[in-house]
matplotlib code that plots the C-alpha trace (Angstrom):
import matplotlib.pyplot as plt

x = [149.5, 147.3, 147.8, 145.5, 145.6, 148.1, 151.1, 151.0, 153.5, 156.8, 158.2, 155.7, 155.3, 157.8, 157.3, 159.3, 157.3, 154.0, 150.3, 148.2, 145.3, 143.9, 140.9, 140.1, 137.3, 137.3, 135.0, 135.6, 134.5, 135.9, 139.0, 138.6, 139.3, 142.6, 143.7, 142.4, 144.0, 147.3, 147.1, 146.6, 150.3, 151.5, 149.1, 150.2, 149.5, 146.0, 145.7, 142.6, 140.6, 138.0, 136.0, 133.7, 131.8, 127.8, 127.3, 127.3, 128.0, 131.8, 132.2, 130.2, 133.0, 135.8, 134.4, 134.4, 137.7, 139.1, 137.4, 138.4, 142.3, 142.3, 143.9, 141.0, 139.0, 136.1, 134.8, 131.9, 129.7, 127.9, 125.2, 125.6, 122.5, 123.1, 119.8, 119.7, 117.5, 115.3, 116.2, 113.7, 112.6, 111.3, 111.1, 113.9, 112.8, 114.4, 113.6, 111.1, 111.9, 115.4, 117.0, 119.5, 121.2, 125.1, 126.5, 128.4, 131.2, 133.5, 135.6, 138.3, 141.6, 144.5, 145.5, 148.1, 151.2]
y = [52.1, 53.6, 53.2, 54.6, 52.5, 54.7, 53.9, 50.2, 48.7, 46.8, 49.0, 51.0, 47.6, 45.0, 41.3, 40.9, 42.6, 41.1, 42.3, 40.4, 42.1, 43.8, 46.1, 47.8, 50.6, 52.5, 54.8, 53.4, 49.9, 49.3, 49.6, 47.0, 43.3, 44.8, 46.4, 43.6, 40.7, 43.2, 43.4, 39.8, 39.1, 40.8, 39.2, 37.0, 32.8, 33.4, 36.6, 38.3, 40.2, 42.4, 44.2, 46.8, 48.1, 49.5, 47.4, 43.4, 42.5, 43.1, 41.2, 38.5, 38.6, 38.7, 36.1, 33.6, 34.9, 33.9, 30.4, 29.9, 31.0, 29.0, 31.6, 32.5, 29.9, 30.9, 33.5, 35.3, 38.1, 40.1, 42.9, 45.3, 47.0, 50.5, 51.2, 54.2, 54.4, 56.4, 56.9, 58.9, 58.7, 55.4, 54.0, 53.3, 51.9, 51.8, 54.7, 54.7, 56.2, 55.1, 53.2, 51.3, 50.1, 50.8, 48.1, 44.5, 43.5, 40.5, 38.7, 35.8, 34.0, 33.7, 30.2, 30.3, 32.4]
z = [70.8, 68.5, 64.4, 61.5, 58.4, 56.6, 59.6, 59.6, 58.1, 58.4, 60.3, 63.0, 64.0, 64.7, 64.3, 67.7, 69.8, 69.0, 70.1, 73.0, 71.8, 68.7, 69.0, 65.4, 65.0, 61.4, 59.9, 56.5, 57.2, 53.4, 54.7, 57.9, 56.2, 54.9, 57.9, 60.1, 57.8, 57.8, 61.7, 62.4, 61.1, 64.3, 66.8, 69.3, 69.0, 71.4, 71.2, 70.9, 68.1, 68.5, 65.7, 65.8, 63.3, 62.8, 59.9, 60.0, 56.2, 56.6, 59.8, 58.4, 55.3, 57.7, 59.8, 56.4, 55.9, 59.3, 59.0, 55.8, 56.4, 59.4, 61.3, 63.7, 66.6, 68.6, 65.7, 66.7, 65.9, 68.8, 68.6, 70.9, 72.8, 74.7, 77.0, 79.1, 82.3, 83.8, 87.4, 89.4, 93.3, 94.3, 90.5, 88.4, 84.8, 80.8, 79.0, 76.6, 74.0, 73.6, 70.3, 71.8, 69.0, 68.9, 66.2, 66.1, 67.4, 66.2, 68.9, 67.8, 69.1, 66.7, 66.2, 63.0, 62.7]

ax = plt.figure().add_subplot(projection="3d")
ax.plot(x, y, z, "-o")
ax.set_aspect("equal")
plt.show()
């Protein structure tokens, strides 16, 4: 199920039927810690967490938070790297010109109810 920031609350969710997995993306990465840290209340006991965002700062502050509320384990922070290839007859090879860069990504379990 899919929920902006403005639907969560008490009741568009229900503590009884709690998430196995929590995958947030925003735009507004202002607005990630709160949602996440609002999420996390209806996460499973091992459940997963996964973050994205293109910035690292406030992954690196949720990623204090989670250690520091000891409600997270196994908190990391991934970069993510997109390459496209160049495929031609008889040579296949990265392209050259290409960026690559498509953000970070923060994975945890949830430990504490």
């Amino acid at each position: 199920m899919v929920y902006s920031p403005k639907d969560i609350d008490s009741d568009s969710i229900s503590k009884f039927n709690l998430i196995i997995s929590l995958v947030i993306c925003i735009k507004n990465m202002t607005d990630v810690i709160i949602t996440t840290l609002k999420l996390l209340d209806y996460v499973k006991f091992g459940g997963n967490l996964v973050v994205y965002s293109r910035e690292i700062e406030y992954l690196v502050e949720m990623e204090k938070l989670l250690f520091e509320k000891k409600v997270a384990i196994d908190v990391r922070i991934h970069e993510t790297y997109l390459r496209e290839y160049q495929v031609l007859s008889m040579r296949t090879h990265p392209n050259m010109n290409n960026k690559g860069f498509s953000g970070y990504v923060l994975t945890a379990l949830k430990v504490n109810n």
